[in-house]
N, C-alpha and C positions, 0 to 999 in steps of 0.2 A: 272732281272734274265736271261733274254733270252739275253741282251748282255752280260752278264759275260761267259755265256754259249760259245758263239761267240767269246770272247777274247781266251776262254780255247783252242778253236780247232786251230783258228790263232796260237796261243802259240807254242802248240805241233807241228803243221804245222812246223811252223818258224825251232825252236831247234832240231824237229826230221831231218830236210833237211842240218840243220848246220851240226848235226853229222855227216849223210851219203857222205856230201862234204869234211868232213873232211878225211875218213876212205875212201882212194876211192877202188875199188871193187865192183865186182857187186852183188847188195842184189835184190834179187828176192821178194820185201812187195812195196806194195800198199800204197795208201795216208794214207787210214786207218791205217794199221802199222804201218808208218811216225808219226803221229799224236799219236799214244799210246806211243811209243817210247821217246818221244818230252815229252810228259807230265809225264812219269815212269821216265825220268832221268831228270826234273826239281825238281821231287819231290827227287831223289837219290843225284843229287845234290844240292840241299835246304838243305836236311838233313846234309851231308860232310861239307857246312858250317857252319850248325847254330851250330852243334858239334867243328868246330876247331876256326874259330872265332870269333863265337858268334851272328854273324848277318844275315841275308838273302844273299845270293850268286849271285844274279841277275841272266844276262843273262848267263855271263861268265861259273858259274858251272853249269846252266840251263845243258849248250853246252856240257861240262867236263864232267856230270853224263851220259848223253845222248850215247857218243862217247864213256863211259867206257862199257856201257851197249850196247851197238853194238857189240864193240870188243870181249864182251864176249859172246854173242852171234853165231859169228863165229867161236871164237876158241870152246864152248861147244857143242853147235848144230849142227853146219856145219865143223867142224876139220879141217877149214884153218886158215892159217892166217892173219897177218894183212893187207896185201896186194897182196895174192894170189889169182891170177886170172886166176885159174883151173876152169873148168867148174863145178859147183853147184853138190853135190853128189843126 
């Protein structure tokens, strides 16, 4: 139990850091928000696949959900966009 626990936080670690390298700008969150991020957009995209192809989405949509939910993120929360690097409102 306690390493599945460990794999989950590597996880989110991993996918939440893929997205933000992906989207670059600056996000003012913590490893902790890395980490929830990483694992809300494994599970956002797990679900995008098991709906359009049927199967589990690996890392790949892990990344994709992650990076969609960043994105939205800034354009709802923070009203930039996707590479506006205005200073933080």
């Amino acid at each position: 139990m306690i390493g599945f626990l460990i794999f989950l936080v590597l996880w989110g670690l991993v996918v939440g850091a893929l997205a933000r390298l992906a989207l670059p700008g600056p996000d003012p969150i913590g490893i902790p928000a890395t980490i929830a991020l990483g694992l809300v957009g494994s599970l956002v995209g797990g679900l995008v696949a098991r709906i359009f192809l049927g199967t589990g989405g690996g890392i790949v949509f892990s990344v994709l959900g992650a990076t969609a939910l960043l994105y939205a993120y800034r354009r709802i929360v923070q009203k930039r966009g996707i590479t506006d690097r205005r200073p933080l409102r």
